[in-house]
C-alpha positions as CSV (number, residue, x, y, z in Angstrom):
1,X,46.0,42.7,126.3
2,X,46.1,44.8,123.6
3,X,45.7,48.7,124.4
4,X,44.0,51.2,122.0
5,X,46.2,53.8,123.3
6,X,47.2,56.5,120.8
7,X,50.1,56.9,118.7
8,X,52.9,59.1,121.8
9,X,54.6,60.2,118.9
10,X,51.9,62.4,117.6
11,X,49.7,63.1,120.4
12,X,51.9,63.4,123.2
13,X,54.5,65.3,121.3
14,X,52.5,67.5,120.6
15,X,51.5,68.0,123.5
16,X,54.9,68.8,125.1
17,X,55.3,70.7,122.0
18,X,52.1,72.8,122.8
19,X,52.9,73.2,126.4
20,X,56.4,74.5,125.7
21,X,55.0,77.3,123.9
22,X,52.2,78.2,126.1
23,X,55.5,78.7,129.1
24,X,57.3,80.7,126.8
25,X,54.3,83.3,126.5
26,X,54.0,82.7,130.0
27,X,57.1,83.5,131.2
28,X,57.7,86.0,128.5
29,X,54.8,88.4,129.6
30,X,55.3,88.2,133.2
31,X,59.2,89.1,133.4
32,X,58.1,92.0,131.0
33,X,55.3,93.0,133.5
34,X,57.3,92.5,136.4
35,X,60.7,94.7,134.6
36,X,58.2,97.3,133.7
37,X,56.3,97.5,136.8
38,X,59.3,97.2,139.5
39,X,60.6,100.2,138.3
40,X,57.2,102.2,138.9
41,X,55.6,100.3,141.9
42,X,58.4,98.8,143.9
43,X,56.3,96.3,145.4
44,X,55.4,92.6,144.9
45,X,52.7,92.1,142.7
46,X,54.2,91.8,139.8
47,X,57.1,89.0,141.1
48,X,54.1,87.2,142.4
49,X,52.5,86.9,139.1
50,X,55.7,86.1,137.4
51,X,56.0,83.1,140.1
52,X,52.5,82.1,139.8
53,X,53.3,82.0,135.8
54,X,56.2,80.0,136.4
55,X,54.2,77.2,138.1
56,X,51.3,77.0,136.3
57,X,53.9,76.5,133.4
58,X,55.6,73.4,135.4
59,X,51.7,72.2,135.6
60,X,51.4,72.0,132.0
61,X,55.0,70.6,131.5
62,X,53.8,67.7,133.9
63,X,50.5,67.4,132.5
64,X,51.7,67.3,129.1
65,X,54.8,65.0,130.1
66,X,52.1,62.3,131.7
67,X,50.0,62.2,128.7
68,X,53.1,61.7,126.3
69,X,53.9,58.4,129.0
70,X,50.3,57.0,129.4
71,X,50.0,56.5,125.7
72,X,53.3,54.7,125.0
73,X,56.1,57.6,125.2
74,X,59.1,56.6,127.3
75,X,59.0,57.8,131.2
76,X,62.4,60.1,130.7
77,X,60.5,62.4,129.1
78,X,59.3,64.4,132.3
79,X,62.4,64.5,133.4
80,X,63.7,65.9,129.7
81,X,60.6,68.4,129.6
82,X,61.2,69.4,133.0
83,X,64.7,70.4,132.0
84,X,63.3,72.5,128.8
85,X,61.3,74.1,131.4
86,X,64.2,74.7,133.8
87,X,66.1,76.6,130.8
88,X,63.3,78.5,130.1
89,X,62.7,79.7,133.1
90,X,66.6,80.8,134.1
91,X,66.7,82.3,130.8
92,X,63.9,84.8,130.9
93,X,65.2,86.5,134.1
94,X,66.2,89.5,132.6
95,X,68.4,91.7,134.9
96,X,67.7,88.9,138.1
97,X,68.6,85.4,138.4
98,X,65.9,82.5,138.5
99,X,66.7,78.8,139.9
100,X,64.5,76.6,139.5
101,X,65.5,72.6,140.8
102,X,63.1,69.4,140.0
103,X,62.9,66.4,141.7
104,X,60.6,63.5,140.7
105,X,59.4,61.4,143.4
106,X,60.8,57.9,143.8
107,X,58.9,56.4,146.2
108,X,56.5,53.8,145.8
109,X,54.5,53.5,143.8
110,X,56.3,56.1,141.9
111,X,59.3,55.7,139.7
112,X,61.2,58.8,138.5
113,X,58.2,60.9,138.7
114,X,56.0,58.0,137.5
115,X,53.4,55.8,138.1
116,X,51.1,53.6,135.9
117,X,49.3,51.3,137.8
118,X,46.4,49.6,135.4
119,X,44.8,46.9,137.3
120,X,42.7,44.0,136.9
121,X,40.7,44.8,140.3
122,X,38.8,47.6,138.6
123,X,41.4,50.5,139.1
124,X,43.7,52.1,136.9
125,X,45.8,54.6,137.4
126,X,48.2,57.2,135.5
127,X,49.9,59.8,137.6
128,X,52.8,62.5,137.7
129,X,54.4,63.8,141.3
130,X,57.7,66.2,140.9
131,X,58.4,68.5,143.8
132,X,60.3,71.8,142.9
133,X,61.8,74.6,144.5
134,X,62.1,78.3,143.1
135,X,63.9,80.8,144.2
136,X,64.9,84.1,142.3
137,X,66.5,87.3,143.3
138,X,67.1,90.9,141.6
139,X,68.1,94.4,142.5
140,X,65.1,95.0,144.4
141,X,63.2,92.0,145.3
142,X,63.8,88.3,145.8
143,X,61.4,84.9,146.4
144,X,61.6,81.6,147.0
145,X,59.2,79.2,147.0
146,X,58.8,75.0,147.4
147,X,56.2,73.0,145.5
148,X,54.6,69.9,144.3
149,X,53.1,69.1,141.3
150,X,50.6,66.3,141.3
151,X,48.5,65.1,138.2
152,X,46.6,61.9,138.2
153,X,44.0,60.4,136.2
154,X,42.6,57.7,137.8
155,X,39.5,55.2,137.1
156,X,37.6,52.6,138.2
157,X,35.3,50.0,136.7
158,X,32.7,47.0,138.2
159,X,30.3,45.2,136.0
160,X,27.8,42.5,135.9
161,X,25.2,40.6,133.6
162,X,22.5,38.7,132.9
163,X,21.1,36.7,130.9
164,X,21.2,32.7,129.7
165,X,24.1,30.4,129.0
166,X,24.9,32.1,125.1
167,X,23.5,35.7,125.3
168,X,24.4,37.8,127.9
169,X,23.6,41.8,128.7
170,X,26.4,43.6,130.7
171,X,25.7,46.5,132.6
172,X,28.9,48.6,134.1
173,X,30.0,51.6,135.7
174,X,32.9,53.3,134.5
175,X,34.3,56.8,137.0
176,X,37.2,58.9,135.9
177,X,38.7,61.3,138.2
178,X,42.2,63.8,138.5
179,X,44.1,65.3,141.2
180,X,41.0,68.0,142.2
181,X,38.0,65.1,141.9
182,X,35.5,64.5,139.6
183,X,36.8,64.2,135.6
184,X,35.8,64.2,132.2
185,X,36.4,61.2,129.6
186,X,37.2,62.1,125.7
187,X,36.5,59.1,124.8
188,X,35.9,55.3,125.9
189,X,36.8,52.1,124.6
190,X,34.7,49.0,125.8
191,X,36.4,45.4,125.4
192,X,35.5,42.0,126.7
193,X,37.1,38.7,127.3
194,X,34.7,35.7,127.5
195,X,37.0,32.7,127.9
196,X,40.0,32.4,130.2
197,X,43.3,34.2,128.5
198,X,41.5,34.5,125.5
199,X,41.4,37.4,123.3
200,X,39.9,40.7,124.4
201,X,37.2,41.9,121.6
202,X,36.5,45.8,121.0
203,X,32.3,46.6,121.7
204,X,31.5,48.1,118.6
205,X,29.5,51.5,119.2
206,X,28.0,51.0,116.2
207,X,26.0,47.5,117.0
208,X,25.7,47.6,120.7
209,X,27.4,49.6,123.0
210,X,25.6,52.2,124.7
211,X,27.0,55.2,127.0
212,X,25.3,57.1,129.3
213,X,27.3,60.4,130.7
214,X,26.0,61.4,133.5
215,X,28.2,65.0,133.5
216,X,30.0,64.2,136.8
217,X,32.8,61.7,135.6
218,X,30.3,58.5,136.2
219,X,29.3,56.7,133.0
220,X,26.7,53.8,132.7
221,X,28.1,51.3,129.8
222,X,25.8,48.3,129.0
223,X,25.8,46.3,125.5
224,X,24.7,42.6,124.1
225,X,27.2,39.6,123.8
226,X,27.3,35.8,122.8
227,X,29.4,34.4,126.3
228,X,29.6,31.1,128.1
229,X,32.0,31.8,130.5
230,X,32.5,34.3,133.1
231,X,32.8,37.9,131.7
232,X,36.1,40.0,132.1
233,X,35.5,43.6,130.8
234,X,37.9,46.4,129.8
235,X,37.8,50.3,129.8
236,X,40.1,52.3,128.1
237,X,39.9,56.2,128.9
238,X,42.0,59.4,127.2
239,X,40.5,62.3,129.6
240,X,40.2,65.9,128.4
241,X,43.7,66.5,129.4
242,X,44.5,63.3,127.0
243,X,45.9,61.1,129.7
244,X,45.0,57.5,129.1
245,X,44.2,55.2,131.8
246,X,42.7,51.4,131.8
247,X,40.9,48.9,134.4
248,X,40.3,45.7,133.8
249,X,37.1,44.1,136.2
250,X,35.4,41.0,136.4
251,X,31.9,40.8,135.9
252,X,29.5,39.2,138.6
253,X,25.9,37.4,137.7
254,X,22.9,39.0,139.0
C-alpha cells in the first residue's frame, strides 16, 4: 500500500541537519567547561559532563538518523551521521584525545543498525540500536565508557465494526510507544481497504473520522463507511520525535 510518509529529503534532513548543530554546541560548551575547570578543580565533574554531553549528542544523531529512514531516507545514513558525530567528537578534544567507535547492531531483526518491521498483525515498528564505546584521555584525567543507544517507535492497532451489509461503523484502538514507554502521536492517518487487494482509501477528518487522545499514547479512532467485505484498516503515525511507523489490522464483527 501506499504510505503517507513525508518527503526524507526535507524532514529528515533536517533533522540530521538540526541534530548536528545541537552536538556541536554540545560538545563545544562542555570541552570549554571541562579546559577551564580542570585547571582550577582537578577533579571529575567536569569530564563527566563533557561525556554525558557526548552521549546525549549520539541520542540525537540516532534519533534524528531513524526519522530520516522511517520516512523513506536510505538506511546508510546512521551509519554516515554516526561518522559526522565521530569527527565531531575527536575534533573538539582540545589538548586530550577522544575516541569514540560505533557499531550498529546486526542481529535480527536488525540490519546495520535498522529495523522496520510494519506488519499486517496490528504492529509496526521503527527502531535504531548502535552500541558505542568512548574512551578519552588528557594530562590529568582519562574515561572510558561502553554504551547502547536504543530508539524505537513502535505501535499497535485492533479494530472492529458494526453495522449492516453496506454501512459499517469502525471502532479502533491505535497505542504508540518509544524506548522508555508510553508516546505521543503528531499526527494520524486512518486508511481502509474493503475488498481483498483492493485499494486502501484515506478517512477524511473532515467527513468522518473522529480521534479521541486519551494523553497516555492510547487513541480511540471510529468513523462511517460504505463496506461489503471484511474491513482491513490502516494507521499511519509520525511521533513527536517525527519517526513514522504503520500497522495494518483486520477488523472483527461485533
Amino acid at each position: 500500500m501506499k504510505r503517507k510518509r513525508r518527503n526524507s529529503n526535507n524532514s529528515g534532513q533536517a533533522l540530521i541537519i538540526t541534530s548536528l548543530i545541537i552536538t556541536m554546541l554540545l560538545l563545544s560548551t562542555a570541552y570549554y567547561v571541562f579546559e577551564i575547570e580542570k585547571n582550577v578543580t582537578g577533579n571529575s565533574t567536569s569530564i563527566d559532563y563533557a561525556f554525558m554531553a557526548t552521549k546525549l549528542s549520539t541520542l540525537n544523531t540516532v534519533v534524528s538518523a531513524l526519522a530520516n529512514v522511517s520516512n523513506g531516507g536510505n538506511p546508510s545514513v546512521l551509519r554516515a551521521s554516526l561518522s559526522r558525530l565521530v569527527s565531531a567528537v575527536e575534533s573538539h578534544s582540545y589538548d586530550g584525545e577522544s575516541r569514540l567507535l560505533f557499531k550498529p547492531l546486526n542481529s535480527s531483526p536488525y540490519q546495520d543498525g535498522i529495523e522496520i518491521a510494519w506488519e499486517s498483525n496490528g504492529l509496526g515498528i521503527s527502531s535504531a540500536h548502535v552500541s558505542l564505546s568512548l574512551n578519552a584521555s588528557g594530562p590529568s584525567l582519562s574515561y572510558y565508557s561502553e554504551y547502547a543507544v536504543n530508539v524505537t517507535t513502535a505501535l499497535t492497532l485492533q479494530g472492529s465494526f458494526t453495522g449492516n451489509d453496506s454501512e459499517k461503523t469502525v471502532n479502533a484502538t491505535c497505542r504508540v510507544y518509544d524506548e522508555q514507554g508510553f508516546a505521543l502521536a503528531k499526527d494520524i492517518t486512518v486508511l481502509y481497504q474493503n475488498e481483498t487487494d483492493g485499494p486502501w482509501i484515506p478517512v477524511s477528518p473532515v467527513d468522518t473520522l473522529n480521534v479521541i487522545d486519551y494523553g497516555n499514547g492510547t487513541y480511540s479512532l471510529s468513523f462511517n463507511v460504505y463496506a461489503q467485505n471484511v474491513l482491513e484498516i490502516s494507521a499511519q503515525v509520525h511521533d513527536t520525535r517525527d519517526i513514522f511507523v504503520m500497522a495494518n489490522a483486520t477488523c472483527n464483527i461485533v
